[in-house]
N, C-alpha and C positions, 0 to 999 in steps of 0.2 A: 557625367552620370546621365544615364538615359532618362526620360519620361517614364517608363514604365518600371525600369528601379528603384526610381525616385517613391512611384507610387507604392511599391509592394514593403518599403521602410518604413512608409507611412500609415497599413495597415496595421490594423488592431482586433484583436482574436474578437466574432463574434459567435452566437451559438450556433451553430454547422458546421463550422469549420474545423478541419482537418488540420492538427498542429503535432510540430513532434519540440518534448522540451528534457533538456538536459535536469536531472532533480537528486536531491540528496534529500533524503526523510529522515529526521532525527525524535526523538521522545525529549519530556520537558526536561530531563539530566542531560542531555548531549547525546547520549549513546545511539550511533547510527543505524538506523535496522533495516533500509533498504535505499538504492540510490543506482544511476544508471550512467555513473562514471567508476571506470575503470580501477583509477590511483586511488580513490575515495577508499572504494571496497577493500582494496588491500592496505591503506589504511588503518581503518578500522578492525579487522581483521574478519571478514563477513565475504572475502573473495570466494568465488565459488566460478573454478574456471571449467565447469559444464556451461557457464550462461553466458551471452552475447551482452555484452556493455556498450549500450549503445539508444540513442536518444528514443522517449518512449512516445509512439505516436497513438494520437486517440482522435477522437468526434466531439467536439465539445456539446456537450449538453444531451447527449445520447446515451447517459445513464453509465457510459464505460467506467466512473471513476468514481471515488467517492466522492460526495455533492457539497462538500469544502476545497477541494482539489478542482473539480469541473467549474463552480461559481468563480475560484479565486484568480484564474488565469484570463478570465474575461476580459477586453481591455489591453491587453501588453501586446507588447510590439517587437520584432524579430532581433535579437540581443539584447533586450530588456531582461533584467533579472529583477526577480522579487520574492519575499519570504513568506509566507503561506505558515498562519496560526491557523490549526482547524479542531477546536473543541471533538469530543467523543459523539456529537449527536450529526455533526455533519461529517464523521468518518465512520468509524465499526461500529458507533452507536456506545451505549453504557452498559458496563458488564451485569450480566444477569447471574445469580446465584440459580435459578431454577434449571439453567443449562448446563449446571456442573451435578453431579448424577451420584449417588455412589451403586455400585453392582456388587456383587459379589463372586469371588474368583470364579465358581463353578459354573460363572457365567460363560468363562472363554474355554476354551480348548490350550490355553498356552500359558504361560506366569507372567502374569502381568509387572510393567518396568516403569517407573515414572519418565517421563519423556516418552514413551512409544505415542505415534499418531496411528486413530484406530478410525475405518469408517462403516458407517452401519450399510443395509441393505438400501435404504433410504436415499443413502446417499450424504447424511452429516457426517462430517468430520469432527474429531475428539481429541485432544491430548489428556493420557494418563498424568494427573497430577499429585495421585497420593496412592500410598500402596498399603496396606496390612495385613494381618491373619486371617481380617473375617472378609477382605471385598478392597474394591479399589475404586476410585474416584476421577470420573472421565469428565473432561470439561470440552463440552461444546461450543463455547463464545470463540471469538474471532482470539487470535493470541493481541491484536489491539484494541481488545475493546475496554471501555471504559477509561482511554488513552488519549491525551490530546496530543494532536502532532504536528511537527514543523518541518515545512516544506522549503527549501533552497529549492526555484524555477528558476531555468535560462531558456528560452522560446528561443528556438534552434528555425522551425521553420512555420508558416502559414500557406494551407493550400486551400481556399476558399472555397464555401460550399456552392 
């Protein structure tokens, strides 16, 4: 082993650093809702073979992640694996009821469906979450929020800042 593989084993993610980590996110039931291995995905049945599976690189502590996810990987080392509990306040935050809306049909131009994703001029994003005679009910919170989640990380690589 060389000196300077020796050393890059022995590196440990600090905030700048440029890291890519194999991860599986699951909700407190099991049930998988994003992950950036392949067999996982098809798995759980969430494959979607438009997307690249493939280790997720980010900036530690540059704001790219949610701030349970960015804090939790601090410290590991390249084939270190570890599980990541992150409460709703240091990912999507806690579900707000003031961000689910109700409108009424003659709002849209088109018949509103529970599941459609709608987004304003603005720029927020919506899922229809309830549908009736007189209006529908669009919810603008994150589809995780109010969600704690768990993280499966496997630190793939370290490129120092």
């Amino acid at each position: 082993m060389t000196e300077n593989s020796k050393a890059d084993s022995e590196k440990t993610i600090e905030s700048g650093d440029t890291i890519s980590v194999d991860y599986v996110g699951e909700l407190d039931d099991g049930t998988v809702f994003d992950t950036s291995v392949k067999e996982v995905a098809v798995e759980a049945g969430i494959y979607n073979e438009q997307r690249e599976y493939e280790p997720l690189t980010f900036t530690v502590g540059a704001g790219q992640m949610i701030k349970g996810f960015d804090e939790g990987v601090v410290g590991m080392k390249v084939g270190e694996e570890k599980t990541l509990t992150i409460p709703p306040e240091d990912a999507y935050g806690e579900y707000s009821e003031e961000l689910a809306r109700k409108l009424p049909v003659e709002a849209v131009e088109f018949a509103p469906e529970v599941g459609m994703q709608l987004a304003t001029d603005t720029g927020l994003r919506g899922t229809i979450i309830e549908v009736d005679e007189e209006g529908f009910v669009i919810d603008f919170n994150h589809m995780l929020a109010g969600k704690a989640l768990t993280f499966k990380v496997t630190l793939v690589s370290i490129t120092e800042a």
